[in-house]
ZAMARGU-4260 file (C-alpha; in steps of 0.2 Angstrom, whole numbers, plus 5000, padded with zeros to 4 digits):
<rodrens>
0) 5072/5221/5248 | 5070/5201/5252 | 5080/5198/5239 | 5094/5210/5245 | 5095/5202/5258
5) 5094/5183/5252 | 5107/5186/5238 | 5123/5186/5249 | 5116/5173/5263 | 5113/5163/5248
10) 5132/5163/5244 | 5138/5161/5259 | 5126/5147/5260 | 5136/5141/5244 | 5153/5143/5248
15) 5147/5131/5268 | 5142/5118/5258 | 5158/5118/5245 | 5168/5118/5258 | 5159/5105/5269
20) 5159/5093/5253 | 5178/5095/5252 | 5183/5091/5270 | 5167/5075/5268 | 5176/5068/5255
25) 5194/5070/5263 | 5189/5063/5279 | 5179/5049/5269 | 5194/5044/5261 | 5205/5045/5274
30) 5194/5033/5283 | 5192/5021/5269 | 5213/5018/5267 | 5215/4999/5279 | 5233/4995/5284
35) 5231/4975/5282 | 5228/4976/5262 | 5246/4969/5253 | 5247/4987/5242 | 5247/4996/5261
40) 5260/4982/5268 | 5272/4984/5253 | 5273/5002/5257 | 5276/5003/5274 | 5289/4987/5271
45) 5296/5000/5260 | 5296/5015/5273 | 5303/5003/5287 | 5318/4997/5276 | 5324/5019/5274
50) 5343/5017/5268 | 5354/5018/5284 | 5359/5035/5285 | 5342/5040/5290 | 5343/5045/5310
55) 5336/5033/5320 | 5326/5044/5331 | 5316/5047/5313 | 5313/5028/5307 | 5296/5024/5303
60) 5285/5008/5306 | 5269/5002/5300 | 5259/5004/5317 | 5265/5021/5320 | 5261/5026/5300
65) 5242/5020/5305 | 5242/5027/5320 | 5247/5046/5313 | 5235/5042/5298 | 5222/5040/5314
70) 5225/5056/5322 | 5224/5065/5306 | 5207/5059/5303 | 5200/5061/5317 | 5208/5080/5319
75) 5197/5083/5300 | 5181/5075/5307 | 5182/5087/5323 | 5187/5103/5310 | 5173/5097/5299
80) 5160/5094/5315 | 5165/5113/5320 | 5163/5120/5301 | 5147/5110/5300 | 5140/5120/5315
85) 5144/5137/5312 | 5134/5133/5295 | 5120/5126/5304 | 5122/5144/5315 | 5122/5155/5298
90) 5109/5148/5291 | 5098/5150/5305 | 5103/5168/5308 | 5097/5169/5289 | 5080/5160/5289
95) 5077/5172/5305 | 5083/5188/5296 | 5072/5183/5278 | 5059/5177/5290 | 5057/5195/5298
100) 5059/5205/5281 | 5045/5195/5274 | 5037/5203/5289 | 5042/5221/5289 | 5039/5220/5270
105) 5017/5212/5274 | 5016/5226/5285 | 5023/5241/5273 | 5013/5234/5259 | 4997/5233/5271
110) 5003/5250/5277 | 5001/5257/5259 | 4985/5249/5255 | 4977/5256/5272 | 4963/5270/5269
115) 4974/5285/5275 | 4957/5297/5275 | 4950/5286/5288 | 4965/5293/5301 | 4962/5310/5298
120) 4953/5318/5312 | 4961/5324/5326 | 4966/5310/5343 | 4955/5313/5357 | 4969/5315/5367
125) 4972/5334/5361 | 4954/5336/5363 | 4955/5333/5382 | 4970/5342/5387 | 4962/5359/5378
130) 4946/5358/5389 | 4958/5356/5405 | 4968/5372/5397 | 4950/5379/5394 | 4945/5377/5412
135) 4957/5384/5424 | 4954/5402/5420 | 4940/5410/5424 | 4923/5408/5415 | 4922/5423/5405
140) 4939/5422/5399 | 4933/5404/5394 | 4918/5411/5384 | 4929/5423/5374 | 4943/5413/5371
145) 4933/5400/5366 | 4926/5405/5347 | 4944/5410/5343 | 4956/5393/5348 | 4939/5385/5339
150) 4943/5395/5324 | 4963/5392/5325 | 4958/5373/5329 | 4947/5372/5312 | 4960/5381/5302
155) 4975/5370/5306 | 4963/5352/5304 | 4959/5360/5286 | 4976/5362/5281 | 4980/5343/5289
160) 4965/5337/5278 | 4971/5347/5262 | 4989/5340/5265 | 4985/5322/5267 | 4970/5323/5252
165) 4985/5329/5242 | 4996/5313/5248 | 4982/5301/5246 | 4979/5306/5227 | 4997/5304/5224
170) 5000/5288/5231 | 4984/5284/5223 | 4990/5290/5206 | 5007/5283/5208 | 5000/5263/5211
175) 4987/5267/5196 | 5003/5272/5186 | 5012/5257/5194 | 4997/5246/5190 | 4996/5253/5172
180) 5015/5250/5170 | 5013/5231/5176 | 4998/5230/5162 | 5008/5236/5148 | 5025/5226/5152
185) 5015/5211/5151 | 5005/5216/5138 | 5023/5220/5127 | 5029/5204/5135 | 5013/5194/5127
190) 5014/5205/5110 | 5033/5200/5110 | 5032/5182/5114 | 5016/5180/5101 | 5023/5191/5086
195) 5043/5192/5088 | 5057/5179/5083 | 5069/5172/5096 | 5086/5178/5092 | 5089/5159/5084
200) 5076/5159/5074 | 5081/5176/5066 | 5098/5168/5064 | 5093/5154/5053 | 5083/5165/5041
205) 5097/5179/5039 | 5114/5166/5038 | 5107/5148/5037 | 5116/5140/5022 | 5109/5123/5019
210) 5126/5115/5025 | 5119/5100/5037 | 5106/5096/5025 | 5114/5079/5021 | 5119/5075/5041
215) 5106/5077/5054 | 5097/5092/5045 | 5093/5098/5065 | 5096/5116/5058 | 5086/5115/5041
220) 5070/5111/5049 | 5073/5124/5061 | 5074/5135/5046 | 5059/5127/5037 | 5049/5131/5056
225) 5057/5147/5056 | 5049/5154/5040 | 5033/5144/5045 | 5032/5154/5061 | 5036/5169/5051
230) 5021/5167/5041 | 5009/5165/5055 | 5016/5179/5064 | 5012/5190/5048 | 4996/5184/5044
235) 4992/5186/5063 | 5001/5205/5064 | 4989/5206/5048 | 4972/5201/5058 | 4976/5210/5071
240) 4980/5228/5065 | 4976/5226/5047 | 4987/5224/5033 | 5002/5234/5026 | 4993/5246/5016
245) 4979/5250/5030 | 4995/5251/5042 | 5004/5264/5030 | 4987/5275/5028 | 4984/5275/5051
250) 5003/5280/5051 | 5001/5298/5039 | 4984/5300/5048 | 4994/5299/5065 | 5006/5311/5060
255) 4996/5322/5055 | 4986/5324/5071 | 4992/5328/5086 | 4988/5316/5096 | 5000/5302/5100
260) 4992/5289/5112 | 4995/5271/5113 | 4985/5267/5096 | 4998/5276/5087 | 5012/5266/5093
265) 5004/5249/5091 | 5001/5254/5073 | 5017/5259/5070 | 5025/5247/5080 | 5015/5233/5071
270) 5020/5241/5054 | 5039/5240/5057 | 5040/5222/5063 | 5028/5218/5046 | 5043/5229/5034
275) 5055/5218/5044 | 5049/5201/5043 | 5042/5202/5028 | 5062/5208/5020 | 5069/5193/5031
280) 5057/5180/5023 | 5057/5185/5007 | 5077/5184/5008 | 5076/5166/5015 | 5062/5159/5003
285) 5074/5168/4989 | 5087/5157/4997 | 5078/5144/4998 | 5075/5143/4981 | 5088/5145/4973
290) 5098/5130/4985 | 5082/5119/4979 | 5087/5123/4962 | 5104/5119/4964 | 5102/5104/4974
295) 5087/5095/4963 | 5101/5099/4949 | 5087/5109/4939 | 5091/5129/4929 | 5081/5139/4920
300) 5091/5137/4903 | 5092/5122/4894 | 5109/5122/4892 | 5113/5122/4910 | 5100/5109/4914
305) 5106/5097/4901 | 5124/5099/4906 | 5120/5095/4925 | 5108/5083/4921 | 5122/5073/4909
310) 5132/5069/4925 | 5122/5066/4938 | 5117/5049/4942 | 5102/5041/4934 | 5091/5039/4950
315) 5101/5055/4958 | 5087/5063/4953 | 5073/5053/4964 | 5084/5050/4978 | 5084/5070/4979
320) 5066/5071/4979 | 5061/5058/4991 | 5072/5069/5004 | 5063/5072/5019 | 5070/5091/5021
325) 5068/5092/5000 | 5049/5087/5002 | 5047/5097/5019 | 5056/5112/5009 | 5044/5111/4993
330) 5029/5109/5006 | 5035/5128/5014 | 5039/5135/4997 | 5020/5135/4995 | 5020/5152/5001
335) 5027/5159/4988 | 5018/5154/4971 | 5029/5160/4960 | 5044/5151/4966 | 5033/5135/4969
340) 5027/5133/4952 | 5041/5139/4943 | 5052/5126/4953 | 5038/5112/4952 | 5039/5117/4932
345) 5057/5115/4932 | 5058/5099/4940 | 5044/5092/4930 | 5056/5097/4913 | 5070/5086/4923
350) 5059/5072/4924 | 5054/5072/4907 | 5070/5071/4901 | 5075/5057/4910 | 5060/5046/4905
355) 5062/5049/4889 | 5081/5044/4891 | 5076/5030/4900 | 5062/5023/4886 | 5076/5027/4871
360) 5090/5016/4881 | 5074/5004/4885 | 5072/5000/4867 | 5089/5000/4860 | 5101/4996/4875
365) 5089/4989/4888 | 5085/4995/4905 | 5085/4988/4922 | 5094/4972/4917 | 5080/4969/4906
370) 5084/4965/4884 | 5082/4978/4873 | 5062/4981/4868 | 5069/4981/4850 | 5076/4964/4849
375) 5055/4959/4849 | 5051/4968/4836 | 5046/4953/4824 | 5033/4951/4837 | 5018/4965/4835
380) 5010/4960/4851 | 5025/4957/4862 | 5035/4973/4855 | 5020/4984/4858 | 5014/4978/4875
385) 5033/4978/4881 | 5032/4997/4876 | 5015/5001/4883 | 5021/4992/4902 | 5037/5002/4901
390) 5026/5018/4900 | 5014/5013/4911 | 5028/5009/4925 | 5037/5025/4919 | 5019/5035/4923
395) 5016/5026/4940 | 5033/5032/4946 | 5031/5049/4940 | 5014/5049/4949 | 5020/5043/4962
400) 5034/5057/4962 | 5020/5070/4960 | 5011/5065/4972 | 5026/5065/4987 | 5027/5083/4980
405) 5012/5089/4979 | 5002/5080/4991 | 5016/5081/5004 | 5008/5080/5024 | 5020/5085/5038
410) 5010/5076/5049 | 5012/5061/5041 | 5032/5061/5046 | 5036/5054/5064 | 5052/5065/5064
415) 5056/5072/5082 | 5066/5084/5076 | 5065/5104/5082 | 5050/5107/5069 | 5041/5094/5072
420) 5027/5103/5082 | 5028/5113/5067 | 5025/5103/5054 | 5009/5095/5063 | 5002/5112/5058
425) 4992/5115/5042 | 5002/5125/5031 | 4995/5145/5030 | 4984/5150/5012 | 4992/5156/4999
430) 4982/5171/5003 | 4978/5180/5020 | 4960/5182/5027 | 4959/5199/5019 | 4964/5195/5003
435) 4979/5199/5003 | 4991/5189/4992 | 5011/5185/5000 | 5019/5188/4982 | 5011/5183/4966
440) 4993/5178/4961 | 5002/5165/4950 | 4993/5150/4951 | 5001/5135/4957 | 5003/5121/4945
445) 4991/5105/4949 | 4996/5087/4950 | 4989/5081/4933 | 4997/5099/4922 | 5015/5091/4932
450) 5011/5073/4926 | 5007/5078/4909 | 5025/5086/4908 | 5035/5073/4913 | 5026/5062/4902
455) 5026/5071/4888 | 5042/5066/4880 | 5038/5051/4882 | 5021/5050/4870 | 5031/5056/4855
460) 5043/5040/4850 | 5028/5028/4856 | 5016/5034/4846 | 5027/5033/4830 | 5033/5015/4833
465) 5016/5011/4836 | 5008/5017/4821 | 5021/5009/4811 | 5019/4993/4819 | 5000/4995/4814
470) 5004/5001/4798 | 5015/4986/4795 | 4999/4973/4800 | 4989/4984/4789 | 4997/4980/4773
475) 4994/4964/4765 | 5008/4951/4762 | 5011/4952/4747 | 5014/4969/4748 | 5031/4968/4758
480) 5037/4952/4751 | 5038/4948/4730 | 5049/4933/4732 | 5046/4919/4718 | 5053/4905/4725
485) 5040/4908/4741 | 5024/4911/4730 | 5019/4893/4735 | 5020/4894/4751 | 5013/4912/4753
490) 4996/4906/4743 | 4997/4892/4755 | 4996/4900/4770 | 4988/4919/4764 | 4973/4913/4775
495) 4981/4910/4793 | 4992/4925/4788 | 4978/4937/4787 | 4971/4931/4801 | 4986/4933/4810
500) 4988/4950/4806 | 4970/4955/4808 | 4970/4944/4828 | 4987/4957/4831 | 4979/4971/4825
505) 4963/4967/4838 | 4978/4963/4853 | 4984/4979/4850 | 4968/4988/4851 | 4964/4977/4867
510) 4981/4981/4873 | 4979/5002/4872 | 4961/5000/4877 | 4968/4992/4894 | 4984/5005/4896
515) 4972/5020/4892 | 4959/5017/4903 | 4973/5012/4918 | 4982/5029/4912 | 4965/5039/4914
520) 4958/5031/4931 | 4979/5036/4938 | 4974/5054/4935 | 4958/5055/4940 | 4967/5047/4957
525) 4979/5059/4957 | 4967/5072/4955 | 4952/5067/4968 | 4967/5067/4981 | 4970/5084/4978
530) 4954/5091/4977 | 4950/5082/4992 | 4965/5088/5000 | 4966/5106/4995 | 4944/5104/4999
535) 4939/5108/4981 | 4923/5098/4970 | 4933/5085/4962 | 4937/5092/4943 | 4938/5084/4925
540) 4956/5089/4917 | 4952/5099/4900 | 4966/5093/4892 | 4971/5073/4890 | 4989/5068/4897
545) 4999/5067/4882 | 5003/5050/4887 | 4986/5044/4886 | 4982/5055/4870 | 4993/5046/4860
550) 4987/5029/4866 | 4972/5034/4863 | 4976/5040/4845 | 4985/5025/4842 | 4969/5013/4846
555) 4961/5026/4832 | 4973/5021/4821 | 4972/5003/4824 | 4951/5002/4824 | 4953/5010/4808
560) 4966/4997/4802 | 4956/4982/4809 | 4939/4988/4800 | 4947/4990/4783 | 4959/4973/4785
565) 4943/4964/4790 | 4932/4972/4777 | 4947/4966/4763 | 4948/4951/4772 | 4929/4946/4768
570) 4930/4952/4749 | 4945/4940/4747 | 4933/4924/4755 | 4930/4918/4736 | 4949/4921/4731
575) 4953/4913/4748 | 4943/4901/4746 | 4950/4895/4727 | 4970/4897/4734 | 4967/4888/4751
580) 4950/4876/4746 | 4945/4882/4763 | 4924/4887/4761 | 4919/4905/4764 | 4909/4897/4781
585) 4925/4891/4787 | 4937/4905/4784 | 4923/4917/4793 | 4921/4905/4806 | 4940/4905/4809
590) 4941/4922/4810 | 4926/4923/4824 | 4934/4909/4834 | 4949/4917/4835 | 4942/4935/4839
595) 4931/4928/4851 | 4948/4919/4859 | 4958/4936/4861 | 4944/4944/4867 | 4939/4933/4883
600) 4960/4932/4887 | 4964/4953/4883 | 4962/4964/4898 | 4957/4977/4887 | 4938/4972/4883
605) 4934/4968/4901 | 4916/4976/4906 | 4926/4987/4916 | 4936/4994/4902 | 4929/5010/4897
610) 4931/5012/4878 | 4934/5029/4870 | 4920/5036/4861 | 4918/5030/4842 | 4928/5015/4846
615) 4915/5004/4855 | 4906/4997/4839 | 4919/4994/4828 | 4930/4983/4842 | 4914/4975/4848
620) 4912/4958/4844 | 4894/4962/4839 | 4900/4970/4822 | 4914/4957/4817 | 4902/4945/4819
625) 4889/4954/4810 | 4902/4958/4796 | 4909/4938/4793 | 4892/4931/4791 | 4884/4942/4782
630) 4899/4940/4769 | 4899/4921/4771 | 4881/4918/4770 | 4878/4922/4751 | 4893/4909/4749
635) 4886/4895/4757 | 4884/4878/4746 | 4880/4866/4759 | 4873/4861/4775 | 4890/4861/4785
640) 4894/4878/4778 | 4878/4884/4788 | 4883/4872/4802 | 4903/4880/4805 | 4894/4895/4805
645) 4881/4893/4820 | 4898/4885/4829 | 4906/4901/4827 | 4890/4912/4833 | 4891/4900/4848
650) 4908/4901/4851 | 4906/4921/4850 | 4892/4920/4863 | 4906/4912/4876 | 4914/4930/4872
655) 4900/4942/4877 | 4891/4942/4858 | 4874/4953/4861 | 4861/4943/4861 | 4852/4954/4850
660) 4863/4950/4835 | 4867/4933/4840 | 4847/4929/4840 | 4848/4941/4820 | 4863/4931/4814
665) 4854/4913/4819 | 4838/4919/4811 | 4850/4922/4793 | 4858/4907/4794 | 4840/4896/4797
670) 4834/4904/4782 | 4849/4902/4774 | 4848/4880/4781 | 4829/4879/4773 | 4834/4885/4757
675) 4846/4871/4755 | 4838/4859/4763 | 4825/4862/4752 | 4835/4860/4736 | 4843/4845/4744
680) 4826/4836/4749 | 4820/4839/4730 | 4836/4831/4722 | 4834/4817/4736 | 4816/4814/4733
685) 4818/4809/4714 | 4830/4798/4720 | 4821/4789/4732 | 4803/4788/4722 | 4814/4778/4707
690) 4821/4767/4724 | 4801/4765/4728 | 4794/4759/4710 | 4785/4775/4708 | 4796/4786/4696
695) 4794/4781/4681 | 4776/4779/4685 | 4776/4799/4695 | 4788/4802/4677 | 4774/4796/4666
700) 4760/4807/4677 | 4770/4820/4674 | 4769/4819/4655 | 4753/4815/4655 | 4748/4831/4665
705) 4757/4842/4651 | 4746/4832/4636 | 4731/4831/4645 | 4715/4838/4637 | 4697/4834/4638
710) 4691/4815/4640 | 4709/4807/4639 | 4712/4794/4654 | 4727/4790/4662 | 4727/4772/4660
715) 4729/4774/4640 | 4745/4785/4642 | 4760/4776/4639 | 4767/4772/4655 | 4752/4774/4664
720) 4745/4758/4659 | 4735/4745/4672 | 4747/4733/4671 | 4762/4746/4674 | 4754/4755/4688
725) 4752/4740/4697 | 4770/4733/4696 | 4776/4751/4703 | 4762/4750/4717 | 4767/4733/4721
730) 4785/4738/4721 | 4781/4754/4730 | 4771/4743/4744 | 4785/4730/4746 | 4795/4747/4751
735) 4787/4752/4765 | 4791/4744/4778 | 4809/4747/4774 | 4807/4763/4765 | 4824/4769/4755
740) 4828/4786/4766 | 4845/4791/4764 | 4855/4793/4780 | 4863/4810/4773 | 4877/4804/4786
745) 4894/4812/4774 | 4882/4827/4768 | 4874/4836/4783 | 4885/4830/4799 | 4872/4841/4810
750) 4861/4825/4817 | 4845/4838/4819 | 4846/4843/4801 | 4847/4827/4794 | 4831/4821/4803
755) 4822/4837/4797 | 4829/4831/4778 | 4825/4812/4779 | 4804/4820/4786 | 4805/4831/4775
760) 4807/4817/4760 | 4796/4808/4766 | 4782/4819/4767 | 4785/4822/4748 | 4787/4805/4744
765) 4769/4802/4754 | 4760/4818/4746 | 4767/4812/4728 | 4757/4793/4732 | 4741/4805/4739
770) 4742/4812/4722 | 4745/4800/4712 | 4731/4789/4722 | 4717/4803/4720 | 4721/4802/4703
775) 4722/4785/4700 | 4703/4784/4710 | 4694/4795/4701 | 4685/4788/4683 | 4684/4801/4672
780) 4702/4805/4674 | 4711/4788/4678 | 4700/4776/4667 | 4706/4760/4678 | 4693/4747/4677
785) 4702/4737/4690 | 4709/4747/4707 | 4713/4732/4719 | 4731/4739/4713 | 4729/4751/4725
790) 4730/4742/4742 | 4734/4753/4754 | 4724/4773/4755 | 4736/4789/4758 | 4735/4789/4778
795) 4742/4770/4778 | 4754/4775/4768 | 4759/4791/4776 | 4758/4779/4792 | 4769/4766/4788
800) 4781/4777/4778 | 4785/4788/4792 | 4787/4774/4803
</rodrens>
């Protein structure tokens, strides 16, 4: 009723206030126009100069113009002033008129609540007037009249009671139905606002055709939140009343009973709005779809992909997916794991194609403004590393691809777009609580299974030009070149070529060693981010990513190539060593030192490196070492061949030689020092007893040991004479104090060893005089008569000698 009555007030109100505005801003003008200003002077100069025919009594002149201007000014303010108070009037007439409906209106509604039993006995005003009635006539009259107007009395207050119950349980009823009325349109109000679309949002999912994706996108991500509310709204309807099938089953029970109270037509209510959604958003993710399909430029067939994929661009491709309304759309297509992981399948095919493109043009054409690959391909090393970085690179930007897709977060976007609340939410399961699945128990495809697609073409052409690049440093040179004319000059330099070979064989194996660990720790990144974000234990992949796989059976092939070249290179030390005149000692000791030089500068056999299983031992240093020695050691004719060999172990102990072996391998080559040292000292100690005096007379010993028999004496054996053993001691004494030790200074060049040689001749020099003095001493075996010969006893000698 308030309202009623404010409604026209209200527009009259509106219409005041108009209209006041109009005549403000007329008078406000009016007021504001000055006569002195020069645009005001020129047109009343122009008014006063009128042509002449104009009547006197009508010409015009400034002061009058300003002075009529005046008037009518002041006539509009006074208009205005009486318009302004006849609004002031009306509205005060109003605020009294809505001012005493808001009364009247308290007091009906206090009215209606009031306890109407309370008013139902009779007023005492009726009681009074019947006792007056009651006693003007005579007293018995009185006494008999009196049961019968108390009976009429009861009778007609019993009827009054019975009529007003009656009203007081329909007015009662009728605010319980009101109440109950209210309840329920805010309870459909509630249901409506929690589990219906807006009129735009149902819209965009029945008629949204993707045509501002490329401009502002306002109404894609509307659409994109459009299906995200619809999924809520159905996994919610789904929560709340069950899901279709439990819907379906309450609705036949319903009908078939006869009852038909509010459960009934929530269930049914809750069962049409599920039919309906769920129609509109599988016809928008259907939509969806296919618009992806065509936008990402990616069919089903391969004829179709291969003809769009020819003209597009080559980065079209990329730009498409790093789209925010591509990624947000691929993020919402989740729902639906059918489309997802078909699409996601599709667009993996589309990228491996264009890497494999991009590798082919990379090797014979060039990419990127970068030389064909193929232009290095005299150079192993260079030609296969430029390979392996252009995959690598190739992988981290596929990864990188996967990982925009699959590990998409809307709340990582600072759009402030319609969605944007939206896409702060976490995306619904594929499934509902109850386990009810949207539209396929497809599994949806995982980062690493995406990666190892695109990548796949890829590992195909690099395996095979890197197996023949090891197959070409397998083969010896004189396999691939017959020439005559260089037969000189490939004897010549047969050595440093098979060491070249066998150091690039070892490069490469560093090389793939490096690219297959980085390969593997990208997809174990890949694949703990997911797991982490999709709340999972992180996983091993079964299956290797092709990529990786071929690397890895690439460094098989290479190991295997490197432990056959090295084993051919040992047997060919002694053929070596006759074409070159290079010793055994040297050429293994080459081979070590350069080993141990690719190994401290490659990436690959870093400590951090994890190496394949059954590749470890034979790239280790430890082996090759092992495997050089050992053939060089038998080989070894000389002090320095010993020596170039400890340089190597030394020079393989700055490249993380096990100390194991290293300690093993010094052992061999000590033994292998003392036996020719000890050959060496012998020779050298013949030489220096003749130096000393004492070899003919040791010579002439040694006769007489082999003819000695019972009573003979050394003094009557030729050569043994007095007088000849006393030349050869006096010669011999005259010696020692500059005894004849060679320096061994252009034999052994290791200072250590030449001291051990130079003791170790002179301890045999001293024990041969010890000999020879014992000898000498005794009677029954020397026979001298005279021993003054001997001037000095064995520790003088051993003394002096050794100083």
């Amino acid at each position: 009723m308030s309202t009623d009555v404010a409604t026209p007030s209200s527009d009259g109100n509106d219409g005041a206030k108009n209209q006041a505005s109009i005549l403000s801003s007329k008078v406000s003008r009016a007021l504001e126009v000055r006569s002195d200003t020069p645009a005001m002077k020129a047109a009343l100069d122009a008014l006063a100069h009128l042509p002449d025919h104009q009547d006197d009594l009508f010409s015009v002149d400034s002061r009058s113009v300003r002075v009529a201007i005046e008037q009518d000014a002041l006539q509009q303010a006074l208009l205005l002033q009486e318009k302004l108070r006849s609004l002031l009037n009306t509205v005060s007439d109003l605020r009294n008129g809505v001012s005493e409906t808001a009364a009247i209106a308290n007091r009906v509604e206090d009215a209606i609540h009031t306890n109407i039993m309370a008013d139902s006995k009779a007023p005492p005003s009726e009681k009074q007037a019947t006792e007056n009635i009651g006693g003007t006539e005579n007293e018995e009259n009185a006494n008999s009249a009196q049961p019968q107007s108390r009976s009429a009395m009861k009778t007609t207050s019993d009827s009054a009671l019975e009529s007003e119950e009656r009203l007081a349980s329909l007015l009662s009823d009728a605010f319980t139905q009101r109440n109950m009325a209210r309840r329920r349109v805010e309870a459909v109000h509630t249901f409506l606002e929690k589990f219906d679309l807006s009129e735009e949002d149902s819209r965009l999912l029945d008629h949204y055709a993707f045509e501002d994706v490329e401009a502002s996108g306002v109404n894609g991500l509307a659409f994109l939140a459009a299906l995200d509310r619809v999924g809520e709204i159905r996994a919610e309807l789904g929560q709340t009343f069950g899901t279709m099938d439990l819907l379906h089953m309450q609705q036949k029970q319903q009908s078939s009973s006869s009852s038909n109270d509010s459960k009934a037509l929530g269930a049914s209510s809750a069962l049409r709005m599920m039919e309906s959604l769920a129609q509109k958003q599988e016809r928008a993710y259907e939509r969806l779809y296919h618009w992806l399909q065509k936008y990402l430029h990616v069919y089903g067939n391969e004829s179709s992909r291969s003809n769009s994929f020819a003209q597009q661009d080559d980065d079209m491709l990329d730009e498409s997916l790093s789209h925010p309304f591509v990624r947000r759309a691929l993020y919402t297509l989740r729902n639906v794991p059918a489309f997802y992981s078909h699409l996601l399948e599709l667009i993996a095919g589309s990228r491996r194609s264009e890497v494999t493109r991009r590798f082919l043009l990379a090797l014979t054409s060039g990419y990127g403004g970068l030389p064909p690959i193929e232009m290095r391909a005299h150079d192993a090393v260079v030609y296969t590393g430029d390979m392996l970085a252009f995959c690598f690179r190739a992988f981290s930007v596929e990864a990188d691809v996967v990982k925009g897709i699959l590990n998409y977060d809307p709340s990582s976007d600072d759009s402030d777009g319609p969605d944007s609340s939206a896409e702060k939410k976490k995306i619904l399961p594929l499934t509902s609580e109850d386990g009810e699945i949207e539209y396929s128990i497809e599994k949806p495809i995982t980062a690493a299974e995406m990666l190892a697609q695109s990548m796949g073409g890829v590992s195909r052409p690099l395996k095979s030009r890197i197996l023949q690049v090891v197959a070409s440093l397998s083969r010896r040179q004189s396999d691939e070149y017959e020439s005559d004319d260089d037969m000189n000059d490939d004897i010549e330099e047969e050595g440093s070529s098979t060491r070249a070979r066998l150091a690039q064989l070892y490069e490469i194996c560093g090389l793939l060693l490096f690219y297959a660990s980085a390969l593997e720790k990208g997809v174990s990144k890949l694949q703990s981010a997911e797991d982490t974000k999709n709340g999972d234990s992180p996983d091993v992949p079964e299956e290797k990513n092709p990529l990786q796989a071929a690397m890895i059976d690439c460094l098989g092939e290479a190991t295997q190539a490197f432990d056959a070249s090295l084993r051919v290179y040992c047997a060919m030390f002694e053929q070596l060593n006759l074409l070159t005149g290079d010793s055994e000692s040297y050429l293994a000791h080459a081979m070590i030192v350069q080993l141990a030089e690719l190994r401290k500068a490659s990436p690959g056999f870093m400590s951090n490196v994890k190496f394949p299983t059954g590749y470890e031992q034979t790239l280790s240093l430890d082996w090759s070492c092992q495997v050089l020695v050992e053939a060089a050691l038998p080989s070894c004719r000389s002090l320095d061949d010993t020596v170039v060999l400890k340089q190597g172990i030394s020079a393989a102990r700055q490249a993380d030689l096990g100390l194991t072996v290293a300690h093993t391998l010094d052992e061999k080559i000590h033994e292998q020092e003392t036996a020719l040292i000890d050959v060496l000292v012998e020779k050298e100690t013949v030489d220096v007893l003749d130096l000393c005096g004492l070899g003919s007379l040791v010579s002439a010993w040694e006769r007489f040991k082999g003819v000695q028999v019972e009573g003979m004496v050394m003094a009557a054996h030729p050569g043994l004479s007095h007088e000849e053993a006393q030349a050869a001691m006096k010669e011999f004494y005259s010696s020692l104090y500059s005894p004849p030790l060679p320096s061994f200074e252009g034999t052994i060049k290791d200072p250590s060893l030449r001291k051990v040689a130079r003791k170790k001749i002179a301890d045999n020099v001293c024990s041969t005089y010890s000999a020879l003095y014992e000898s000498m001493s005794k009677s029954d075996k020397g026979g001298y008569e005279d021993l003054s010969f001997l001037g000095h006893t064995p520790e003088q000698v051993n003394t002096l000698f050794t100083v």
